[in-house]
C-alpha positions in Angstrom: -20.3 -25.0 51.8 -21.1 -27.5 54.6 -23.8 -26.4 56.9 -23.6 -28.7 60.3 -26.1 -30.6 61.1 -27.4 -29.1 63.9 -28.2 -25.4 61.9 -30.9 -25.7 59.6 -33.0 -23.1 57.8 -37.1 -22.7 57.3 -38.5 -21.8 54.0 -38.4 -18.4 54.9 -34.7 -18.0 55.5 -34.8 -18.4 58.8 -31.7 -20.0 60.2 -32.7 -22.8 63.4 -30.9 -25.0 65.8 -31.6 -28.4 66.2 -30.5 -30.9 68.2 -31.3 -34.8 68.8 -32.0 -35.8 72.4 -29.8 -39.3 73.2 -32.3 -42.0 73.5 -32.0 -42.9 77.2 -33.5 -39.0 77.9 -36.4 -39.2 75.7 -38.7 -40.7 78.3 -37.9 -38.2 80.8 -37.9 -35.3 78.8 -40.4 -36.5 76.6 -38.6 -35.3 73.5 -37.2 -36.3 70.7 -34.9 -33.5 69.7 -34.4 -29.4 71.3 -35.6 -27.0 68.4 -34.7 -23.0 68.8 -35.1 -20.4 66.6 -31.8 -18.2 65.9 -33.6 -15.7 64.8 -31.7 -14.7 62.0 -31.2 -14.9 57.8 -27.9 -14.3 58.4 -25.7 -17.5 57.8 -22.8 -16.4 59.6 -24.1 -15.3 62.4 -26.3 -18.2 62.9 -23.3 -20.6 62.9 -21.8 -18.8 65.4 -25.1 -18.4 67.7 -25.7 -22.7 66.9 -22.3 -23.5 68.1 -23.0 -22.0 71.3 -26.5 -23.6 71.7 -24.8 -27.1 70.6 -21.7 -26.5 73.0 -23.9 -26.0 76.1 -26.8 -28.3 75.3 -24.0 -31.5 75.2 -22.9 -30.0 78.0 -26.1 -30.6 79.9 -27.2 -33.5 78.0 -24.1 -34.8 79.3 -24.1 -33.9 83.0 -28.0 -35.6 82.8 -29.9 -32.4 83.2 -33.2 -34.0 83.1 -35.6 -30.7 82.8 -36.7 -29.3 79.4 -36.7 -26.0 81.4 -33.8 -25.7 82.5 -32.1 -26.6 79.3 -34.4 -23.9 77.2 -33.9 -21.5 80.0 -29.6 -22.0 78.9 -30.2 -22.1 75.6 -31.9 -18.5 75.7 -29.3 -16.9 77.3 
């Protein structure tokens, strides 16, 4: 089974998404990737919530949304 690269999982079980900031935001946002916790052991269910998160952050990473904020504050929701 292929995991994408953006889910990944602690040594707890604990599913993650992950995502690498393009290199012409890293100044500004003074990143080097977006990190989130899906809360979850549950494989399934964390694809599903990481798709979401990856959808909308390349969305905004796109459009040049230049505030961590704003982008954790989508991500939560």
């Amino acid at each position: 089974m292929n995991i994408p690269s953006y889910v990944h999982q602690n040594g707890f079980g604990v599913y993650y998404f992950r995502i690498a900031i393009p290199k012409h935001l890293k100044p500004v946002l003074r990143k080097h990737e977006i990190r989130k916790s899906l809360k979850t052991t549950n494989y399934h269910y964390a694809l599903k919530q990481a798709r979401r998160m990856a959808v909308i952050a390349e969305q905004l990473l796109q459009a040049g949304i230049c505030d961590i904020d704003t982008i954790n504050s989508a991500l939560k929701e």
